[in-house]
C-alpha atoms as a printed R data frame, in Angstrom:
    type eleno elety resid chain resno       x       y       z
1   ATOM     1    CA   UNK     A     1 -27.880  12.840 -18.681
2   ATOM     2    CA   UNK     A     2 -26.444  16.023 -17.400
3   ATOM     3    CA   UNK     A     3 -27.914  19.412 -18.305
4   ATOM     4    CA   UNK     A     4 -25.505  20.207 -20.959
5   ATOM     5    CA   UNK     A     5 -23.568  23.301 -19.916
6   ATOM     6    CA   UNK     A     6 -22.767  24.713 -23.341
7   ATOM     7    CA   UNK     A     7 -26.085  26.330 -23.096
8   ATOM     8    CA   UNK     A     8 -25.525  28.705 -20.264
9   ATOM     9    CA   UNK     A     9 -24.518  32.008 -21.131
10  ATOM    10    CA   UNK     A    10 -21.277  33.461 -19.445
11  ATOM    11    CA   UNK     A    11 -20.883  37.365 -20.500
12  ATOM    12    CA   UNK     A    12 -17.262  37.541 -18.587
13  ATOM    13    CA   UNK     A    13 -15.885  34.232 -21.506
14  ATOM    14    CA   UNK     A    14 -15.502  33.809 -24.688
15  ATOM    15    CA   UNK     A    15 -16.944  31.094 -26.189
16  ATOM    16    CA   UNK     A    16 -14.465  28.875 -28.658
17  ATOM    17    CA   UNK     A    17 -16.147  26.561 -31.195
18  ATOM    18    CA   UNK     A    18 -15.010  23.206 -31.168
19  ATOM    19    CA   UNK     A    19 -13.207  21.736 -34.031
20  ATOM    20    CA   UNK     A    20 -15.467  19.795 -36.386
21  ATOM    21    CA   UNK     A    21 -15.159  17.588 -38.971
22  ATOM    22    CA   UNK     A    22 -17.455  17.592 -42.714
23  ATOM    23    CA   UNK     A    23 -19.432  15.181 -43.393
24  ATOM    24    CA   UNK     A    24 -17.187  14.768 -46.204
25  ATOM    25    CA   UNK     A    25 -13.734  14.369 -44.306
26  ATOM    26    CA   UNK     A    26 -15.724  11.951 -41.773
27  ATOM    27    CA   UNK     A    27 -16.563   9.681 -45.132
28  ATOM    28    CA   UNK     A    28 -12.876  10.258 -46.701
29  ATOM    29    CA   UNK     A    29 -11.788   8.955 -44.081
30  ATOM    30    CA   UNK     A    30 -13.395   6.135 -43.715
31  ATOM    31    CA   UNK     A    31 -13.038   5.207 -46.872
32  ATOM    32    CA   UNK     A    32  -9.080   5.516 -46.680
33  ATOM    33    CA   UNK     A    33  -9.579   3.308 -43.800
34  ATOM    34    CA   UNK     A    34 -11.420   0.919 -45.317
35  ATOM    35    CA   UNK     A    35  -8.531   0.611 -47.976
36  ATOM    36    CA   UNK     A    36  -5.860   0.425 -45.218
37  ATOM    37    CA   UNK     A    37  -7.210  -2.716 -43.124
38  ATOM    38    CA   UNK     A    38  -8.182  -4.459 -47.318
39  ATOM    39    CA   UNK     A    39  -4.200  -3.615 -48.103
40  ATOM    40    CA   UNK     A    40  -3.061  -4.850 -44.451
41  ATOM    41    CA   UNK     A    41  -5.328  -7.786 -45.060
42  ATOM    42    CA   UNK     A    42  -4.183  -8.837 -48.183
43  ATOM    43    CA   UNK     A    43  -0.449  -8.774 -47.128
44  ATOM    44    CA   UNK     A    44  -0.688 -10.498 -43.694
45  ATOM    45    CA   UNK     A    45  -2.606 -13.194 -45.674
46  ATOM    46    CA   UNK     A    46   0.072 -13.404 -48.488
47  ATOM    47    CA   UNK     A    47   2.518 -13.934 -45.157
48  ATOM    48    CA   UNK     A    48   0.179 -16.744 -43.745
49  ATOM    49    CA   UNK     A    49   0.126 -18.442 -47.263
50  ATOM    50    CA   UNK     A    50   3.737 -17.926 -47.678
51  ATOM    51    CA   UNK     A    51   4.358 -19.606 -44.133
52  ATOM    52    CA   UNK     A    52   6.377 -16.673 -42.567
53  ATOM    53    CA   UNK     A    53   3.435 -15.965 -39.768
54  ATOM    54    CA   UNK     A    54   0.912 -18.480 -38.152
55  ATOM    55    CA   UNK     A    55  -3.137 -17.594 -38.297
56  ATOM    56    CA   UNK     A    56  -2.710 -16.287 -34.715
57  ATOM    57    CA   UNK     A    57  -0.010 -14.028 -35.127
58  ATOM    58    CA   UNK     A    58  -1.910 -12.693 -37.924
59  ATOM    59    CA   UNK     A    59  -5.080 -12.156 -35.738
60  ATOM    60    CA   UNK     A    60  -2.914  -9.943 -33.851
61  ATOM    61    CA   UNK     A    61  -1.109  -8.214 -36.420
62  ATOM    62    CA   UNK     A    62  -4.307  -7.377 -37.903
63  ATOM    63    CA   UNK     A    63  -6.137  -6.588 -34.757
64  ATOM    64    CA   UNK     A    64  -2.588  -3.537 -34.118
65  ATOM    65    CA   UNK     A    65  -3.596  -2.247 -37.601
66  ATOM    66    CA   UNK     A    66  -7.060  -1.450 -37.368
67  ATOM    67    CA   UNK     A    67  -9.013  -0.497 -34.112
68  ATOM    68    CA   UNK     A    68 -12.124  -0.933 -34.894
69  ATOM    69    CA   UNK     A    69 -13.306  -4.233 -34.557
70  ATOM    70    CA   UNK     A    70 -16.531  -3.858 -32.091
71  ATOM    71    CA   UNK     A    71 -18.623  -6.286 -34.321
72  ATOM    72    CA   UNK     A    72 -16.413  -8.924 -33.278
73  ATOM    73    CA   UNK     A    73 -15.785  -8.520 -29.661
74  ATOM    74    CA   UNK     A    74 -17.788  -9.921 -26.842
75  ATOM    75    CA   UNK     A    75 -19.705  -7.883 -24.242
76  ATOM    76    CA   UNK     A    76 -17.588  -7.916 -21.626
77  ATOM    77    CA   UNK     A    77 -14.730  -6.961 -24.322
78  ATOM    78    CA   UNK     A    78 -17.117  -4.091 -25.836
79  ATOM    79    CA   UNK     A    79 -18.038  -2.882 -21.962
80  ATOM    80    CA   UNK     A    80 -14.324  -2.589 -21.169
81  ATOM    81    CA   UNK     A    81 -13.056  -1.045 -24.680
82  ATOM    82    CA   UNK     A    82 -16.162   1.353 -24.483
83  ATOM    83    CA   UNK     A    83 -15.976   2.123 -20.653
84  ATOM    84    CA   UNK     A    84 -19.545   1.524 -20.376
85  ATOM    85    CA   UNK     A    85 -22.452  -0.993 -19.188
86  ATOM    86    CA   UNK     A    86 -24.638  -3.147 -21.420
87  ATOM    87    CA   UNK     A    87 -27.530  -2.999 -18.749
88  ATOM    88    CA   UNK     A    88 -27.312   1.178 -17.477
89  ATOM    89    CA   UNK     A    89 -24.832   2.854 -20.582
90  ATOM    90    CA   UNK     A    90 -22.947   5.755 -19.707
91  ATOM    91    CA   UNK     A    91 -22.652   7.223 -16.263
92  ATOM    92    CA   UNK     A    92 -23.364  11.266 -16.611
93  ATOM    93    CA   UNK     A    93 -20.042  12.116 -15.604
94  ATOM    94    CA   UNK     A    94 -18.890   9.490 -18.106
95  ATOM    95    CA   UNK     A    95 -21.441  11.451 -20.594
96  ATOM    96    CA   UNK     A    96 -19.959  14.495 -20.122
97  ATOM    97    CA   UNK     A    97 -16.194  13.598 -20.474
98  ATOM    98    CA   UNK     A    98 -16.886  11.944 -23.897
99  ATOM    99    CA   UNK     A    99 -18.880  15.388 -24.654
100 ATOM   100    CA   UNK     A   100 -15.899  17.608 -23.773
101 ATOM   101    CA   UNK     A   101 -13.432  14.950 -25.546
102 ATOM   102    CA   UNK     A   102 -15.258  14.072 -29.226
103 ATOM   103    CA   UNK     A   103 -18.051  16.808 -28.990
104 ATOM   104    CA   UNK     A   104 -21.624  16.396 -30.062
105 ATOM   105    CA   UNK     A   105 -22.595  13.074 -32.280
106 ATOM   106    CA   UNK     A   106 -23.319  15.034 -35.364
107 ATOM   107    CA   UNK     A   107 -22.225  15.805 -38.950
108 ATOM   108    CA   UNK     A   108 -21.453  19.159 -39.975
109 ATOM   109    CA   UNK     A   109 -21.771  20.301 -43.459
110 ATOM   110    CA   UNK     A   110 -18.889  21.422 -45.665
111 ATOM   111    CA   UNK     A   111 -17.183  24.646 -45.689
112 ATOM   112    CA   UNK     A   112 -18.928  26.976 -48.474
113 ATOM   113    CA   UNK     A   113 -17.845  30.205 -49.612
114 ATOM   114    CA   UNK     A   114 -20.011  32.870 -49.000
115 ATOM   115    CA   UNK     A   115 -23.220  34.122 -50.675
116 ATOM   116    CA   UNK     A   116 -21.769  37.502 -52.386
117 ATOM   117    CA   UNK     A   117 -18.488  35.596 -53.505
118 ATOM   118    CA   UNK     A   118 -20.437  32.740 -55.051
119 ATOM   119    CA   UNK     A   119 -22.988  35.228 -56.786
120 ATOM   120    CA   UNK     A   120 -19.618  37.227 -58.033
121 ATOM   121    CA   UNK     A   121 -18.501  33.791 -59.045
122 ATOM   122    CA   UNK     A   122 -21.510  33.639 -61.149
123 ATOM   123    CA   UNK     A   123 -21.367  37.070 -62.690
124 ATOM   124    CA   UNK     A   124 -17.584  37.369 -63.637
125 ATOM   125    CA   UNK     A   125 -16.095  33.844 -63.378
126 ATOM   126    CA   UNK     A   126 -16.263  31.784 -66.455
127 ATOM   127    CA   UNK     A   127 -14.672  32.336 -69.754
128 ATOM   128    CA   UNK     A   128 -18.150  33.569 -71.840
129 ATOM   129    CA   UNK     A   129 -18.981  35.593 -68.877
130 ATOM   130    CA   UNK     A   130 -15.455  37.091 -69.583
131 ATOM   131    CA   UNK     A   131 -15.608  37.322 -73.286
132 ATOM   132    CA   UNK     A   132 -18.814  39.187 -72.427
133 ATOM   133    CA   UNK     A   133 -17.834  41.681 -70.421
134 ATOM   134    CA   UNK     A   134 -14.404  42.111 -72.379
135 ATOM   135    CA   UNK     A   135 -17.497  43.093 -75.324
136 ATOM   136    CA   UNK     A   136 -18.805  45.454 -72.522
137 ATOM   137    CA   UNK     A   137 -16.238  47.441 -71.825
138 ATOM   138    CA   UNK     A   138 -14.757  47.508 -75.458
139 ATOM   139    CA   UNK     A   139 -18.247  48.849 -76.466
140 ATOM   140    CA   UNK     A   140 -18.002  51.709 -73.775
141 ATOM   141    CA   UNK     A   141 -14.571  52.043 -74.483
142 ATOM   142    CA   UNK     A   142 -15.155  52.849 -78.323
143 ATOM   143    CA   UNK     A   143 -18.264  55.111 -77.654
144 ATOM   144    CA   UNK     A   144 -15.757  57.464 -75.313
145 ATOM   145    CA   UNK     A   145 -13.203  57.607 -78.182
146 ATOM   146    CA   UNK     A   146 -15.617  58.291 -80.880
147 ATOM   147    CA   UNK     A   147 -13.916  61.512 -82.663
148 ATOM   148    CA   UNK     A   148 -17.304  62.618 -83.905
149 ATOM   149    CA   UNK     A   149 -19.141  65.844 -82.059
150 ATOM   150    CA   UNK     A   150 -22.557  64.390 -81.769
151 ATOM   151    CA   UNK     A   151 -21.514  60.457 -80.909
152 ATOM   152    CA   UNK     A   152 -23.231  56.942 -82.333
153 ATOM   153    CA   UNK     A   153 -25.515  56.155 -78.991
154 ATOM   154    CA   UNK     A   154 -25.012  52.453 -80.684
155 ATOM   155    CA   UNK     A   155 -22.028  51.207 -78.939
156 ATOM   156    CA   UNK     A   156 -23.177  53.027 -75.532
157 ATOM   157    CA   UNK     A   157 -26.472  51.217 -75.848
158 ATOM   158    CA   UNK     A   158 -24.567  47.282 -77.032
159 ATOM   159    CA   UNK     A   159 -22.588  47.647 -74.284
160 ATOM   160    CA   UNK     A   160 -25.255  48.157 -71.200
161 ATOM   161    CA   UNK     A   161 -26.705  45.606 -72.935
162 ATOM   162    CA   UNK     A   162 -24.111  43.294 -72.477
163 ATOM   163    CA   UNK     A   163 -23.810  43.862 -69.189
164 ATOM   164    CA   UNK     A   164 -26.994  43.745 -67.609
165 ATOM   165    CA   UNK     A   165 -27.559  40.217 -70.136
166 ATOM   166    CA   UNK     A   166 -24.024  38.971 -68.353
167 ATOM   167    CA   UNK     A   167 -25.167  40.114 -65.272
168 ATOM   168    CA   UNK     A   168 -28.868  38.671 -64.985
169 ATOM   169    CA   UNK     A   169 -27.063  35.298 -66.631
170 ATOM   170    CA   UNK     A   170 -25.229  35.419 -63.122
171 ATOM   171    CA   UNK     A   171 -27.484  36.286 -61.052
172 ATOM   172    CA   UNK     A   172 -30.164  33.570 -62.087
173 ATOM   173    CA   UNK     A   173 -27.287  31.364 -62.519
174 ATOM   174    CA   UNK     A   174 -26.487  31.677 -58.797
175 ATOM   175    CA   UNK     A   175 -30.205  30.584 -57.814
């Protein structure tokens, strides 16, 4: 095969990613396929039973409703449909157009959201992480309006505890 090009470097472009598909979409997909040609099925056969269509028109009709149906070709079909050769496969140039066209054969994983969002996630988000840091702040929030002249060091103290106990929750909550 041809030395794949996407490796050389070329200072004077810019290089734009390709767009790729999850592994996830890839298998949604599928499966909504899947559904399509079983709901397709079922009504061209309810139209064969029914007598509106004969068996070959609904070979056809099913064949114009779902494109994949390689298992059941022959391999002269499968060479022609594939634009390739049972005996050599793929030409390089060949190679190379269905490289530019549908990219490399791979799966990519998901989109995730970053490491410091998830960890915030995992310090702030969730209603008893809330509820503890609403304790938090009310404790440091009382201890700065105590009227007295030498203050209670007890709500200072309840609320750093509350919020390094919140806070180490998070963080081994995030690992």
């Amino acid at each position: 095969m041809a030395e794949n090009k996407n490796l050389v470097n070329r200072p004077d472009e810019d290089i734009e990613p390709q767009e790729r598909y999850s592994s996830s979409d890839v298998i949604a997909a599928a499966e909504e396929l899947k559904f399509n040609q079983a709901q397709k099925k079922e009504v061209v056969e309810n139209k064969v039973k029914a007598g509106k269509i004969s068996k070959a028109e609904a070979q056809s009709e099913l064949k114009r409703a779902y494109h994949t149906l390689a298992q059941t070709y022959d391999k002269a079909t499968l060479e022609k449909e594939y634009q390739t050769s049972m005996e050599d496969g793929l030409t390089d140039a060949k190679a190379e157009e269905f490289l530019q066209q549908y990219g490399l054969n791979e799966l990519t994983p998901p989109k995730h959201d970053p490491w410091w969002l998830r960890l915030a996630k995992a310090i702030f988000g969730g209603f008893f992480n809330v509820l503890l840091w609403v304790g938090s702040v009310l404790c440091f929030v009382a201890y700065g309006i105590d009227p007295a002249e030498i203050k209670d060091a007890t709500n200072l103290y309840l609320g750093i505890v509350l919020a390094v106990v919140v806070t180490l929750t998070g963080i081994f909550g995030y690992y």
